[in-house]
Each structure stands twice: as C-alpha cells, then as structure tokens.
C-alpha positions as CSV (number, residue, x, y, z in Angstrom):
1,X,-8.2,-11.2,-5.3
2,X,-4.5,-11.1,-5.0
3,X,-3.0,-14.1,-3.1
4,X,-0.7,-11.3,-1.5
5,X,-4.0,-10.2,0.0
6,X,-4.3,-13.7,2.3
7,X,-0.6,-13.0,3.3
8,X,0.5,-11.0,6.7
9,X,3.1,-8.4,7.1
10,X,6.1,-9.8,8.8
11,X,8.8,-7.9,11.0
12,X,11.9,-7.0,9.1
13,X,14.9,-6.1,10.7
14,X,17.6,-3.3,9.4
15,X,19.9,-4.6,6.9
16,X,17.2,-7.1,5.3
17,X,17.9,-6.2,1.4
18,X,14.6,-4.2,-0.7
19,X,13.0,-5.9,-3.6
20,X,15.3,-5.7,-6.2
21,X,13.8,-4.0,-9.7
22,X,12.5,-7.6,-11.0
23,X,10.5,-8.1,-7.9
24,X,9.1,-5.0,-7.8
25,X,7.8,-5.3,-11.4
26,X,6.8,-8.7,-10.7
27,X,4.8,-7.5,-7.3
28,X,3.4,-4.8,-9.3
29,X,1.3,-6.8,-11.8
30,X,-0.8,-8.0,-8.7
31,X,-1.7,-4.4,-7.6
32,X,-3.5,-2.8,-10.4
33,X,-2.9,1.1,-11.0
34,X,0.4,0.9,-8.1
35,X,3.2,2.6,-9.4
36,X,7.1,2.3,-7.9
37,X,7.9,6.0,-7.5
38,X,11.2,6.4,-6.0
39,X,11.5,4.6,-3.1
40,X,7.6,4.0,-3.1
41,X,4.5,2.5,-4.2
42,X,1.5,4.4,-4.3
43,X,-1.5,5.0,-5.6
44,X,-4.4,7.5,-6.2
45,X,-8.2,7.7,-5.9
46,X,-10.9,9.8,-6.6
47,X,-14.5,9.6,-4.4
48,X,-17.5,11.6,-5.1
49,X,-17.8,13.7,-1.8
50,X,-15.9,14.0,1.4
51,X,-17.5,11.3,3.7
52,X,-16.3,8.3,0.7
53,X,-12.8,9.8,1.1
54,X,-12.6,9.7,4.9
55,X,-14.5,6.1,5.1
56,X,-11.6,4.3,2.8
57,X,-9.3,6.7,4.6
58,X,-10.3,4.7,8.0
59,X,-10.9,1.3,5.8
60,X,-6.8,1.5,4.7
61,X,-5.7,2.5,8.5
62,X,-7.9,-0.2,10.1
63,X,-5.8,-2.6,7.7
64,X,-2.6,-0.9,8.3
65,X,-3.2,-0.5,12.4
66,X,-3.9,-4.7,11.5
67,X,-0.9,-5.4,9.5
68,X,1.6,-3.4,11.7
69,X,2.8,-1.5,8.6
70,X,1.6,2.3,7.9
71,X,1.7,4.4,4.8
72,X,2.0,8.2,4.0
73,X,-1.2,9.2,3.0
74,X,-2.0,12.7,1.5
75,X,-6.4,13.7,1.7
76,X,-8.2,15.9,0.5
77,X,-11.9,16.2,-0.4
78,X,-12.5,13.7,-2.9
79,X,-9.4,12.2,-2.9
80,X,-6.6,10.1,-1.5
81,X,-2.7,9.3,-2.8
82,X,-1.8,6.1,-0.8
83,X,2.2,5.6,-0.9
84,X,4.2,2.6,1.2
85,X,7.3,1.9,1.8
86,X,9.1,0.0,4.5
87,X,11.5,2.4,6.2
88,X,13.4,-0.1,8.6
89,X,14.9,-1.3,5.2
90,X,14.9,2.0,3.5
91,X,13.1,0.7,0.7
92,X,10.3,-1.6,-0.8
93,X,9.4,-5.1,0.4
94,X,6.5,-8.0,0.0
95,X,5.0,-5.5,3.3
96,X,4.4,-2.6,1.2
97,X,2.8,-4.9,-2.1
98,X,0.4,-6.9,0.8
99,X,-1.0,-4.0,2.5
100,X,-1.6,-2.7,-1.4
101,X,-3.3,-5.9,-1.9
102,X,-5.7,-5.4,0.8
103,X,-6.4,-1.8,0.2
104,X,-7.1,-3.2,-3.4
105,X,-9.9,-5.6,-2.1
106,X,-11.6,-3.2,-0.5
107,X,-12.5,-2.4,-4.4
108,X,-12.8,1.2,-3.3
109,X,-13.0,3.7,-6.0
C-alpha cells in the first residue's frame, strides 16, 4: 500500500500553488493506472454487473465524504471513470494523489 494512503487530506486555501509537472509524475508512480489529464487525475474501472459498480461507487464516496475532498465521477453499468482535482487551487495537489491512494487499496477491480 501506498504511504500516501495512511496520509489525510488537509484544507488548502486559494492561492496555495498545484503540483508542479515533477510532482505530479513523481505522485503518479504511487497510483497505478492514474493518469494527469488536464487539470486532472483519473482513472477507470470495469465490474462485472451493476451492483459491483455501485458498491465501489459508495466505497470511493464513503472515503471522499471521510477525507473532505470529492471527485467527478462518471457511472454506468459496469463501470466507473474516477477523476480529482482540487478546485480551491484550480489544479492538482498531494489531496487529489491520497484520496487515489485510498481508492487504490480498496483493490477494487
């Protein structure tokens, strides 16, 4: 497991400076399959039927609702795109690679 999965989002105020491009490709190496898109991270799955979607759709908002930090998810019936980004700073930050950490140890998919 990632060590960015025992870390907690934090509260960033507007004006606090995104990862730059070395970060982000450091960050990203931790979160297999992640890909910076834009001014994003995100990622997809595939589940066999509809109820495996919707139960990792409700395991990543229980860590979200727990972390304080939400993501754009798009559903549908066997599968989920997962994308985060931190919009107080209009761009990525260690939030968006710890909540993709977590989602990541649910080992879902």
């Amino acid at each position: 497991m990632s060590s960015l999965a025992e870390k907690h989002c934090r509260s960033l105020p507007a004006g606090t400076a995104p990862l730059g491009r070395a970060q982000l490709d450091s960050l990203l190496k931790e979160v297999p399959g992640w890909a910076h898109v834009g001014q994003v991270i995100a990622k997809s799955w595939s589940f066999e039927n509809y109820y495996q979607t919707m139960a990792f759709v409700n395991a990543v908002a229980w860590i979200a609702h727990r972390e304080d930090h939400h993501p754009d998810m798009s559903v549908g019936y066997n599968r989920c795109r997962v994308e985060f980004s931190t919009h107080s700073i209009g761009g990525i930050s260690e939030n968006d690679f710890i909540c993709a950490a977590k989602i990541e140890a649910l080992g879902a998919g």
